[in-house]
C-alpha positions in Angstrom: -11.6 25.9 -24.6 -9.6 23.1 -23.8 -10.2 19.3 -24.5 -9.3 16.6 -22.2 -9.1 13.2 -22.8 -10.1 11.0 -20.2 -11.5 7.5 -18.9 -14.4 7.2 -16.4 -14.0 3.9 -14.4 -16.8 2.1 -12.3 -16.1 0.0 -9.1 -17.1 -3.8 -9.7 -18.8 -5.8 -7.0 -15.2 -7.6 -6.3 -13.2 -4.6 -5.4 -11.2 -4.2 -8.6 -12.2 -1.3 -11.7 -13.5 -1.8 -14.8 -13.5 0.6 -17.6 -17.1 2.3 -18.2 -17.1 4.8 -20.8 -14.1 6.5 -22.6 -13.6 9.9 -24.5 -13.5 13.4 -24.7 -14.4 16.1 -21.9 -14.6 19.5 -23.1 -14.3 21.8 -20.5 -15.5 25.5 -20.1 -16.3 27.8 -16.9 -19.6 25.4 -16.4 -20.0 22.3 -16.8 -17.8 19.7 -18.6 -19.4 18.0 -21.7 -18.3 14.4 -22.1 -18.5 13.3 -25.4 -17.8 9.2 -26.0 -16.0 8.1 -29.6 -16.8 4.5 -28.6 -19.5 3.0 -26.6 -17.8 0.6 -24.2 -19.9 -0.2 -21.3 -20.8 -2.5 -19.2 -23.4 -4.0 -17.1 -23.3 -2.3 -13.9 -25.5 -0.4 -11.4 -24.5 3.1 -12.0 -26.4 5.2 -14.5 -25.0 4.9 -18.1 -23.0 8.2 -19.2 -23.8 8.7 -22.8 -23.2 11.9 -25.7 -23.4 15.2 -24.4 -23.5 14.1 -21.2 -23.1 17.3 -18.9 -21.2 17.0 -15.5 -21.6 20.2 -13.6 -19.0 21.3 -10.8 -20.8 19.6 -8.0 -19.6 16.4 -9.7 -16.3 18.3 -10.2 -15.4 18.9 -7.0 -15.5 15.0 -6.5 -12.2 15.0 -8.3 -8.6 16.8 -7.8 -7.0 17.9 -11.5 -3.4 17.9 -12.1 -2.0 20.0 -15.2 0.7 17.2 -17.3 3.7 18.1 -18.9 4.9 17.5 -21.9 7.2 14.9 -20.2 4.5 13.4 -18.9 5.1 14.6 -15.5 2.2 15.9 -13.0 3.0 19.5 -12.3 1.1 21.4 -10.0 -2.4 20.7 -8.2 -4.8 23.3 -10.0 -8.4 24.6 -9.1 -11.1 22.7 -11.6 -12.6 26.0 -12.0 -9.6 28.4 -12.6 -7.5 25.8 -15.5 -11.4 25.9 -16.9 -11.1 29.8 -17.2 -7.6 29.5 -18.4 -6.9 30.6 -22.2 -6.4 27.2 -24.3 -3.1 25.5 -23.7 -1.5 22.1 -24.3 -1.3 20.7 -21.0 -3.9 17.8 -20.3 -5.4 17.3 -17.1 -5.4 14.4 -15.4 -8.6 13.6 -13.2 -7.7 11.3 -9.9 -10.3 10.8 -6.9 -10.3 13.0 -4.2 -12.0 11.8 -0.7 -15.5 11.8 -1.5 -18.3 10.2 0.2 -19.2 6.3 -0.3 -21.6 5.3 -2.2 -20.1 7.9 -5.6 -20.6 5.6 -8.7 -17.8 6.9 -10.6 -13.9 6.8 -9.6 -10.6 7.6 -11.8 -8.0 5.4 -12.0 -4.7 6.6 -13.2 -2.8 3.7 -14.2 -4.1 1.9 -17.5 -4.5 -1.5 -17.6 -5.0 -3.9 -21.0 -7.0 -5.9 -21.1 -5.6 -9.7 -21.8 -2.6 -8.3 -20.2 -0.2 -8.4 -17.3 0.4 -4.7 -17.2 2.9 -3.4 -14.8 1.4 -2.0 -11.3 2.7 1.6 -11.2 2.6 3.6 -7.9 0.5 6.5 -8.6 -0.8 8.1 -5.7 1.1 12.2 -5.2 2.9 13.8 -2.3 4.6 16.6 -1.9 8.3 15.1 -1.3 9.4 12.3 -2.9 12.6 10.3 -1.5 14.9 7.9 -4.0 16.9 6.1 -2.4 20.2 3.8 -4.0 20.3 0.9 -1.7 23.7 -0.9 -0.9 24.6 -2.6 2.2 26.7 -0.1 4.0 25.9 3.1 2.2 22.8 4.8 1.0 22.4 8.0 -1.9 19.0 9.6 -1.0 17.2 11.8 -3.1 14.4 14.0 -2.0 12.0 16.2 -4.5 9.0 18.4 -4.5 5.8 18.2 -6.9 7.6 20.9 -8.9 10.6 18.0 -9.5 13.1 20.3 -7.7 15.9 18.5 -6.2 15.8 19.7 -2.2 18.4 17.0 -1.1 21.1 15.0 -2.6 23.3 13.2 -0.7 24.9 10.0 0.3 24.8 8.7 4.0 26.0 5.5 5.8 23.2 2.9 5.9 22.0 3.4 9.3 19.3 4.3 10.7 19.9 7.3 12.8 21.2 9.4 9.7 18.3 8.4 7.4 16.1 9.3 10.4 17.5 12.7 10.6 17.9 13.4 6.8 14.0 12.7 5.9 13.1 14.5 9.7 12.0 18.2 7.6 9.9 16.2 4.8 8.0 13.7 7.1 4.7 16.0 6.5 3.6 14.1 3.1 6.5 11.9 2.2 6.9 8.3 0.3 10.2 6.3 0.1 10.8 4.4 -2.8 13.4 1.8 -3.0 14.4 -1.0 -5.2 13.5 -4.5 -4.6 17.4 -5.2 -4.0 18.9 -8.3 -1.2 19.3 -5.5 1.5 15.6 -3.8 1.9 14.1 -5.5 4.7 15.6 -3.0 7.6 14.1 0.2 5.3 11.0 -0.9 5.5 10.7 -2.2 9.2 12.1 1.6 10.0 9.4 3.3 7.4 6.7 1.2 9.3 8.2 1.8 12.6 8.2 5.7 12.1 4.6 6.0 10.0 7.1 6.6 7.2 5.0 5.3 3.4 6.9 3.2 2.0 7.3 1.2 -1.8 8.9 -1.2 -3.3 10.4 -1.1 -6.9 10.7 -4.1 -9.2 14.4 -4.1 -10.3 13.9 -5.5 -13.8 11.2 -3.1 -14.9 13.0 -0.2 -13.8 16.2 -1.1 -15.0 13.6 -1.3 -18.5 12.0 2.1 -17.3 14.6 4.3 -16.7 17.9 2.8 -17.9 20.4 5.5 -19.5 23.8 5.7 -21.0 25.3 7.2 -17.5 24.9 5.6 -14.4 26.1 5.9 -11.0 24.3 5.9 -7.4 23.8 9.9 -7.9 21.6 9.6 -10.6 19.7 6.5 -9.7 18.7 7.9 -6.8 17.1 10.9 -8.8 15.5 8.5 -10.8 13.7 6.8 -8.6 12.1 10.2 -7.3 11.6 11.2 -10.6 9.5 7.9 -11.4 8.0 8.1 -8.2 6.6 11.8 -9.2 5.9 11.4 -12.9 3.9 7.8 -11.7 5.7 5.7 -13.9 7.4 3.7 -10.3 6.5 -0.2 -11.0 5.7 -1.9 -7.4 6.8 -4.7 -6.3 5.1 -7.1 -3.7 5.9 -5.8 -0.1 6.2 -9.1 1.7 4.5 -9.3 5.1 7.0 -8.7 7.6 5.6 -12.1 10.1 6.2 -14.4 7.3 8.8 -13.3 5.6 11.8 -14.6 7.6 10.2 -17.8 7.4 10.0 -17.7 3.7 13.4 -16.9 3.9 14.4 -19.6 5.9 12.9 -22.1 3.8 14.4 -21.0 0.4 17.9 -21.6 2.4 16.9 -25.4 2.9 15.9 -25.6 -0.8 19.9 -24.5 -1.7 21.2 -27.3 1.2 18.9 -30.1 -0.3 20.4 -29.0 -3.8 23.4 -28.8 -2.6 23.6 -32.1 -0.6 22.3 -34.0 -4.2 25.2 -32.4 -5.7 27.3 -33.8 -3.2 25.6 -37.4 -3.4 26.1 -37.1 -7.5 30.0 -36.5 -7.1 30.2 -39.7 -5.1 28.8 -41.6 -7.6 30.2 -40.3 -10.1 33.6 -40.6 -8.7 33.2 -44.3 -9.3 32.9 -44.1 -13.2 36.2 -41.9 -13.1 38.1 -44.7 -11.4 36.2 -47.5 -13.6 34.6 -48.9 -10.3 31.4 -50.3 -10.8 28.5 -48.7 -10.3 27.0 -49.0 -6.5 23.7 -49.5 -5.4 23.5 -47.8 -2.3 20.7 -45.7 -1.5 23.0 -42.5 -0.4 19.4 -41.0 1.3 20.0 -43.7 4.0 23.2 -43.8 6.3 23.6 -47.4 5.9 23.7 -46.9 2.2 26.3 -44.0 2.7 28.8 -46.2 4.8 29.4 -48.8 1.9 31.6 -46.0 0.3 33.7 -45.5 3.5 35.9 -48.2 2.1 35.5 -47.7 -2.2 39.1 -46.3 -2.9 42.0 -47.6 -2.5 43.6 -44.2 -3.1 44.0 -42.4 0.5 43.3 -38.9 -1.1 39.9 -40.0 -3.1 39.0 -41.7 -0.4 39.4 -38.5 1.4 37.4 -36.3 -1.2 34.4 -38.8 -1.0 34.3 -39.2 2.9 34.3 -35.1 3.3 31.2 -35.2 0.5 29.2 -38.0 3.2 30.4 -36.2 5.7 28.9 -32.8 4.8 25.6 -34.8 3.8 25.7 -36.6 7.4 25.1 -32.8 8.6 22.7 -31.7 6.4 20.7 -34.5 6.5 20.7 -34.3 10.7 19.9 -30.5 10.2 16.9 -30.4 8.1 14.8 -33.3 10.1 14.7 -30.4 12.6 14.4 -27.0 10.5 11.5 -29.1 8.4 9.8 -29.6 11.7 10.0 -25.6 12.5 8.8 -24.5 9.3 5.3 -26.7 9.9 5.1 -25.4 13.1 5.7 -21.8 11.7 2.8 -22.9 8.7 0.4 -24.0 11.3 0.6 -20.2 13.5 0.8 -18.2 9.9 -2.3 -19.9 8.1 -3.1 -23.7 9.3 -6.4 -23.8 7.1 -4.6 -22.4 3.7 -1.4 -25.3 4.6 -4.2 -28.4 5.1 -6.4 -27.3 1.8 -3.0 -27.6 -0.4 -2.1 -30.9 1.6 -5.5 -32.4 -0.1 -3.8 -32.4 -3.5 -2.3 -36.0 -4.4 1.6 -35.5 -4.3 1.6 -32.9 -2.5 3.4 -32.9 0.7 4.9 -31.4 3.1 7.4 -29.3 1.7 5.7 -28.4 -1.5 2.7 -27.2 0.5 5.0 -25.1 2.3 6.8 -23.8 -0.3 3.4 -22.7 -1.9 1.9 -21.3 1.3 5.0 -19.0 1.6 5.8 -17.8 -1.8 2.4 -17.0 -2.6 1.8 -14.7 0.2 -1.7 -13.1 0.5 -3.3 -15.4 -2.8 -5.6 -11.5 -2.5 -3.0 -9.8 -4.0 -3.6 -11.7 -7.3 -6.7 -10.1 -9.1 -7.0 -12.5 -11.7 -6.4 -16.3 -12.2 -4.4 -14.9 -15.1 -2.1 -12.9 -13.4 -1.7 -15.9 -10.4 -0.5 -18.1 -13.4 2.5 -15.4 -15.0 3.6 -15.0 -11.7 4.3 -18.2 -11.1 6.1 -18.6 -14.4 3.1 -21.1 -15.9 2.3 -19.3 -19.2 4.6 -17.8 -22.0 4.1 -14.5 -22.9 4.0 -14.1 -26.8 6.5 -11.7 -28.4 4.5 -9.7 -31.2 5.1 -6.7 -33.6 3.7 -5.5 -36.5 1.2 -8.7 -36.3 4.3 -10.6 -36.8 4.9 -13.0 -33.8 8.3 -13.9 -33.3 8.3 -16.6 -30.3 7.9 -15.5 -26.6 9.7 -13.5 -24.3 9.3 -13.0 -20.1 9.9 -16.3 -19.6 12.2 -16.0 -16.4 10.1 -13.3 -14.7 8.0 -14.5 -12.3 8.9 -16.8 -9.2 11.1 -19.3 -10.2 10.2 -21.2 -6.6 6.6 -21.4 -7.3 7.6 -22.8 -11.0 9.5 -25.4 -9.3 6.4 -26.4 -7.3 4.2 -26.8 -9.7 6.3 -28.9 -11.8 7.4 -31.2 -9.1 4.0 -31.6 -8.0 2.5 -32.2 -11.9 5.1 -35.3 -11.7 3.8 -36.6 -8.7 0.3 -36.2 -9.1 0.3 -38.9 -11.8 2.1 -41.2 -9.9 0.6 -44.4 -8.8 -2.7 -42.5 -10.7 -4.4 -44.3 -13.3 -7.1 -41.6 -14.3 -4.0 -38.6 -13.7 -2.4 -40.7 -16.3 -4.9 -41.4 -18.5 -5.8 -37.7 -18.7 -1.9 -37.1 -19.4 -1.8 -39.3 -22.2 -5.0 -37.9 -23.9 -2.8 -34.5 -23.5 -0.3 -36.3 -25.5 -2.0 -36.7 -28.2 -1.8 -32.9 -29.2 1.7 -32.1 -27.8 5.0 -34.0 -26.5 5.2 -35.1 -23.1 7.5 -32.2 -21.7 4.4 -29.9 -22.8 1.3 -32.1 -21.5 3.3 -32.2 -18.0 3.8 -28.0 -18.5 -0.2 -28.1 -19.5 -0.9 -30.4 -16.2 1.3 -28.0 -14.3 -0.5 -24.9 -15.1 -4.0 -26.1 -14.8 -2.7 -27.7 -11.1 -1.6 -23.6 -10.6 -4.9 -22.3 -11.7 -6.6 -24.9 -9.1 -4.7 -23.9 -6.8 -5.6 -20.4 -7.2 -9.3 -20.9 -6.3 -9.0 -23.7 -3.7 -6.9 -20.3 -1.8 -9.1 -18.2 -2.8 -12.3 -20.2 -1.8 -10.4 -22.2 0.6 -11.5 -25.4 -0.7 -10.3 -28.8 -1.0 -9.3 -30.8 -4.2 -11.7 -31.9 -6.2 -9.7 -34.9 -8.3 -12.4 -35.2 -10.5 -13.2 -32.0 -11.0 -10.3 -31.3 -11.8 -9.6 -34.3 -14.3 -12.7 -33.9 -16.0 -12.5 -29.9 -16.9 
């Protein structure tokens, strides 16, 4: 009689799944006795499971079983009642949710979350074909496997879309594409939508982490990507809504010409200490300001150098009035009300408003508060073994545009703020000031959140006094 260890989740009120009682199912040709090693429940509607607890097949055929290997992998979909009959084996069974009618208390949920943690999001739903694909910007190495993880196409095509077409055309019955989150997957996954095709999104770093090996070439990542995909070990990345994307796009370009263009201002200046000029005080921002150092050099050559620096910042400066302008009108068709509720915060303009709006997306697509503030790079992950802590780690994973935000909008909230200030220097008093701005910064992120979420204005003292 074979044992089967497994979770029963329950459905909370706000969409996402708690866990409700965890243990041991023995199965036989009858029912399934659950047996609980720990009582972990919670509050909820549903009628508590408890010891001895006897699930007949009714309840059964809610569910669809999978038998595991002992890589981990899901082999083959099996009857409830026929692996019950089976002689005692190793393989576990995996429980998952199979259409059943609304209103069922209980649901499975494959991947396991932690709880205090930022797990990964791994893609486990199953198919029967699985495509890999190695992106690269002219060519692409596809990979296409069954359930049984046998390879039933291998090959490398040009990156167009009439051969990918054609080469997924036999599989299209119950087939996912999976892809890394790479510069060059935006055109895969307008075509996948285009053509009904399902289609995921990898998160590079993790599955570098996942499924990194001693050999690699565009061959085997391709089958590795299928073979995570299969086994549900494929970590998903956020697919980015196609409307909004290209303006989010677009405004991460003028972030790289405004640094760019203060790079250009910082040379002029400091092309003045290198001759031992003094120092001028021309605002560079202005055009009057950059027209004193049309005449600073005597030297025709670094006179030449600084006039091509003004020159290119002449440009830039006449370009972005105008691509500023289309990225509010953009804001105000994609979502006016979320764009005015961030507007309410003190320091926060135009540009940082926008630059929230578009890198957070759908704010939906956060469960947690928590998981808002990692993304956004506000909290440090600690680094632990053995009950040993040896710093933190994970600091650079997130989205180093939203970190930017925050911070430059923690600086300018307690400008020309007396109470902002106050509250920053009571903050001080436990840490440095680098920190108490970092502190400020987060909880600004973690108002944000909400006032999304709720769509609500800022609440200054609200917000100062919590």
């Amino acid at each position: 009689m074979p044992h089967v260890g497994i979770s029963i989740f329950c459905p909370a009120r706000n969409g996402a799944t708690h866990q409700y009682v965890k243990g041991v199912a023995t199965i036989n040709a009858a029912t399934i006795s659950f047996g609980t090693k720990s009582k972990k429940t919670r509050r909820h509607s549903a009628t508590k499971l408890t010891n001895a607890t006897k699930i007949n097949h009714r309840f059964l055929n809610l569910f669809t079983c999978y038998t595991i290997n002992a890589c981990g992998m899901r082999a083959h979909e099996v009857e409830p009642k026929a692996q019950c009959n089976a002689s005692p084996c190793l393989h576990l069974i995996l429980i998952e949710p199979s259409p059943q009618p609304s209103g069922c208390p209980l649901s499975w949920k494959a991947t396991k979350h932690y709880k205090g943690e930022d797990s990964m999001n791994f893609y486990h739903s199953t198919h029967r074909h699985y495509c890999g694909i190695d992106l690269h910007a002219r060519s692409l190495y596809v990979c296409i496997i069954d359930q049984q993880g046998e390879v039933l196409l291998h090959r490398e095509i040009k990156a167009r879309p009439e051969p990918l077409l054609g080469m997924l055309e036999p599989f299209r019955d119950d087939l996912v594409v999976g892809v890394e989150c790479m510069h060059c997957w935006y055109w895969i996954s307008d075509l996948c939508e285009e053509h009904a095709i399902h289609f995921i999104l990898g998160h590079a770093l993790y599955m570098k982490a996942i499924h990194g090996g001693k050999t690699k070439n565009d061959r085997i990542d391709s089958f590795k990507i299928a073979m995570l995909m299969r086994g549900g070990n494929f970590p998903l990345a956020y697919l980015y809504p196609k409307e909004m994307r290209a303006t989010r796009d677009l405004l991460r370009r003028r972030t790289r010409i405004v640094r760019h263009g203060a790079m250009l201002k910082a040379h002029a200046v400091n092309t003045l200490g290198q001759y031992n000029l003094p120092p001028s005080k021309a605002n560079l921002n202005n055009p009057g300001g950059r027209s004193q150092l049309t005449a600073a050099f005597t030297d025709p050559d670094v006179q030449r150098n600084i006039d091509l620096d003004l020159a290119i910042v002449d440009c830039y400066q006449h370009e972005l009035k105008k691509l500023e302008w289309h990225l509010e009108q953009q804001a105000k068709q994609h979502d006016p009300a979320s764009l005015n509720v961030l507007k309410t915060i003190p320091g926060v303009g135009r540009i940082l408003a926008l630059t929230i709006l578009y890198e957070v997306g759908d704010i939906q697509r956060f469960e947690s508060v928590q998981k808002f503030a990692s993304y956004a790079r506000l909290v440090k992950c600690k680094a632990e073994s053995a009950g040993k802590v040896y710093g933190t780690q994970g600091n650079k994973i997130g989205n180093a545009h939203l970190k930017w935000a925050f911070s430059e909008a923690a600086v300018l909230f307690i400008r020309n703020n007396d109470k902002a200030k106050r509250y920053v220097e009571k903050l001080q008093k436990r840490m440095n000031k680098p920190k108490a701005l970092s502190a400020l910064a987060h909880k600004m992120g973690r108002a944000v959140y909400f006032m999304l979420k709720d769509k609500r204005v800022f609440d200054e003292q609200r917000f100062l006094r919590g």
